[in-house]
C-alpha positions as YAML, in Angstrom:
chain: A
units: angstrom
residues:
- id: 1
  name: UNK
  ca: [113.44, 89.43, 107.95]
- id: 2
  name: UNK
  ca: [112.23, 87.27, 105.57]
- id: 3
  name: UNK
  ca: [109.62, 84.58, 105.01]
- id: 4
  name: UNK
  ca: [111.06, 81.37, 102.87]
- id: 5
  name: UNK
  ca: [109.12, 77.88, 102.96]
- id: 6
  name: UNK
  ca: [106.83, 79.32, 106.02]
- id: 7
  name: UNK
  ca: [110.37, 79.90, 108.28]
- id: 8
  name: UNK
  ca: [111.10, 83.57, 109.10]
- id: 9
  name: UNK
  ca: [115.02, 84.19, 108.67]
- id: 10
  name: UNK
  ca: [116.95, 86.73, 110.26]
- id: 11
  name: UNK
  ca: [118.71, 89.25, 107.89]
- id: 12
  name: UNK
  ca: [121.41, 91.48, 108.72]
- id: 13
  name: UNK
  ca: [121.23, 93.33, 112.15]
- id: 14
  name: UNK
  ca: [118.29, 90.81, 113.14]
- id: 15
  name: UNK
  ca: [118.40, 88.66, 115.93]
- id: 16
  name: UNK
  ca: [117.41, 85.48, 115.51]
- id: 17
  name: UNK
  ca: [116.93, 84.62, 118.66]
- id: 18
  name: UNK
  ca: [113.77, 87.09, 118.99]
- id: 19
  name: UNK
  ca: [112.02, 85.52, 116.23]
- id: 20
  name: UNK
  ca: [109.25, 83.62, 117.10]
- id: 21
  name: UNK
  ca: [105.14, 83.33, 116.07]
- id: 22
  name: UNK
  ca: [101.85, 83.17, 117.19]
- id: 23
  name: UNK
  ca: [98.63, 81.60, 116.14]
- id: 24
  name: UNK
  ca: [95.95, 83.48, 115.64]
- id: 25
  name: UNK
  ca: [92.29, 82.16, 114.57]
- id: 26
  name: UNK
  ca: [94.37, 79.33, 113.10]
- id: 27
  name: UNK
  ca: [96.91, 81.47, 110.94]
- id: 28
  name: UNK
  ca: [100.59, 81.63, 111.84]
- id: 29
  name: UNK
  ca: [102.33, 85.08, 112.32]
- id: 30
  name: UNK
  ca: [105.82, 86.07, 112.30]
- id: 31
  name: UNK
  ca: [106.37, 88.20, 115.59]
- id: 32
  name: UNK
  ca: [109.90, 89.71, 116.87]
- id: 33
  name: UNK
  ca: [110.45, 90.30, 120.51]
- id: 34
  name: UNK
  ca: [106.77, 89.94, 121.04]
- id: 35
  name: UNK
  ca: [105.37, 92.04, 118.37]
- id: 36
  name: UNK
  ca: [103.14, 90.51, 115.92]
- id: 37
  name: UNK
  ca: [104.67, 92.42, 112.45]
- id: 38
  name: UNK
  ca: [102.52, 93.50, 109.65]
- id: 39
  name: UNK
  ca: [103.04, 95.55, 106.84]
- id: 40
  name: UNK
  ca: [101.73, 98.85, 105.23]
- id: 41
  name: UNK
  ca: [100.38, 98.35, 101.57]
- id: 42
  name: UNK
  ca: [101.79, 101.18, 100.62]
- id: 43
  name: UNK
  ca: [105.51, 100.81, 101.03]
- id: 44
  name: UNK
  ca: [106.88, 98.86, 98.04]
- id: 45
  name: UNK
  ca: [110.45, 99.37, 98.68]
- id: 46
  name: UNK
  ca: [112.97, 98.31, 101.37]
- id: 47
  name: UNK
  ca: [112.96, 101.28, 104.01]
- id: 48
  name: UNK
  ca: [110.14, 102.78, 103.19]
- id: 49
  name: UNK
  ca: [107.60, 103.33, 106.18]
- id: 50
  name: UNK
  ca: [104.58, 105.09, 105.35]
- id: 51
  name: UNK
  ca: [102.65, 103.86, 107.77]
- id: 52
  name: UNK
  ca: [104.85, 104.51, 110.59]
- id: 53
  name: UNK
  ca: [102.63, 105.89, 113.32]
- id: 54
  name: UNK
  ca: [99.30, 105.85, 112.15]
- id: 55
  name: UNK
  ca: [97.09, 105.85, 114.48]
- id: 56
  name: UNK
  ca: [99.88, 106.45, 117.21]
- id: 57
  name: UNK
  ca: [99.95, 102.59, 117.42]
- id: 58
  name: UNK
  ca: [101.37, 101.55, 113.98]
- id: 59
  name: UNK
  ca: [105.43, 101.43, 114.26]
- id: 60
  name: UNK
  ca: [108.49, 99.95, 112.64]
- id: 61
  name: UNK
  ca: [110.97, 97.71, 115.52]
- id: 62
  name: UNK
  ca: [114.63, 98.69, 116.27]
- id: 63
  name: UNK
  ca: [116.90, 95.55, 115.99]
- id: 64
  name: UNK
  ca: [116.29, 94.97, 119.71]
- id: 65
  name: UNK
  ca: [112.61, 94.86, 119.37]
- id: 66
  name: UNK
  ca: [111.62, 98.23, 120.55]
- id: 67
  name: UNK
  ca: [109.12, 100.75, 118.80]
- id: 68
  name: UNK
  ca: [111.01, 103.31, 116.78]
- id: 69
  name: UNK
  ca: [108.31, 106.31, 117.78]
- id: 70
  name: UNK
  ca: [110.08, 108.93, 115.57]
- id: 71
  name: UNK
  ca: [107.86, 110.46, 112.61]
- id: 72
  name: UNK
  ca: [108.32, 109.26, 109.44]
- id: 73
  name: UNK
  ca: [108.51, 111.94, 106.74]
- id: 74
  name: UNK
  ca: [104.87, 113.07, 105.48]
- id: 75
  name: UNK
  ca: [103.54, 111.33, 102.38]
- id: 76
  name: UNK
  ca: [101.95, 112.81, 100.08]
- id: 77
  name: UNK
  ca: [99.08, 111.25, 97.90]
- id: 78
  name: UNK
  ca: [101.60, 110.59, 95.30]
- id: 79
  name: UNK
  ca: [103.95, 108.75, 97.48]
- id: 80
  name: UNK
  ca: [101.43, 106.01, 98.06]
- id: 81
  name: UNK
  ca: [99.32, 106.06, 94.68]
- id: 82
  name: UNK
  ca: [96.76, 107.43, 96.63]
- id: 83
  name: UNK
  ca: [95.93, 104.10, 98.01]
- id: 84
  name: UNK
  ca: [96.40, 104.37, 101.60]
- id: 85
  name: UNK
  ca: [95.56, 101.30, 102.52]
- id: 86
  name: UNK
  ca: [96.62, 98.85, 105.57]
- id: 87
  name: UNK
  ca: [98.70, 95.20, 104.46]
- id: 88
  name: UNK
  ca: [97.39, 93.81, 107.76]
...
């Protein structure tokens, strides 16, 4: 998905139709089938997912809307500039 003039857009295997948002302490969030999204600072590039399961709570959506729960590979510091920090 994608963000373009404050309207989320479906992209390819998206469905629109699960879009939606919610408001939280007056800021607007893009949320698909329920799930507020966020992102991890550390992933730059399309398909990368870092931060998938930190915490056991932290995890990337199928195109249904469902939490993919499968381990990502493990970073290493130099996979994420040793940053490690949350985008949320």
């Amino acid at each position: 998905m994608a963000a373009h003039g404050g309207q989320a857009e479906a992209g390819d295997g998206v469905d629109a139709g699960l879009i939606g948002t919610t408001d939280d302490a007056g800021r607007a969030q893009v949320t698909y089938a329920g799930h507020p999204l966020y992102y991890y600072a550390a992933d730059r590039a399309a398909g990368d997912v870092k931060g998938q399961g930190i915490d056991g709570v932290w995890f990337a959506l199928d195109a249904k809307g469902a939490a993919v729960k499968k381990a990502a590979p493990a970073a290493s510091a130099t996979q994420d500039g040793g940053v490690g920090g949350f985008g949320y």
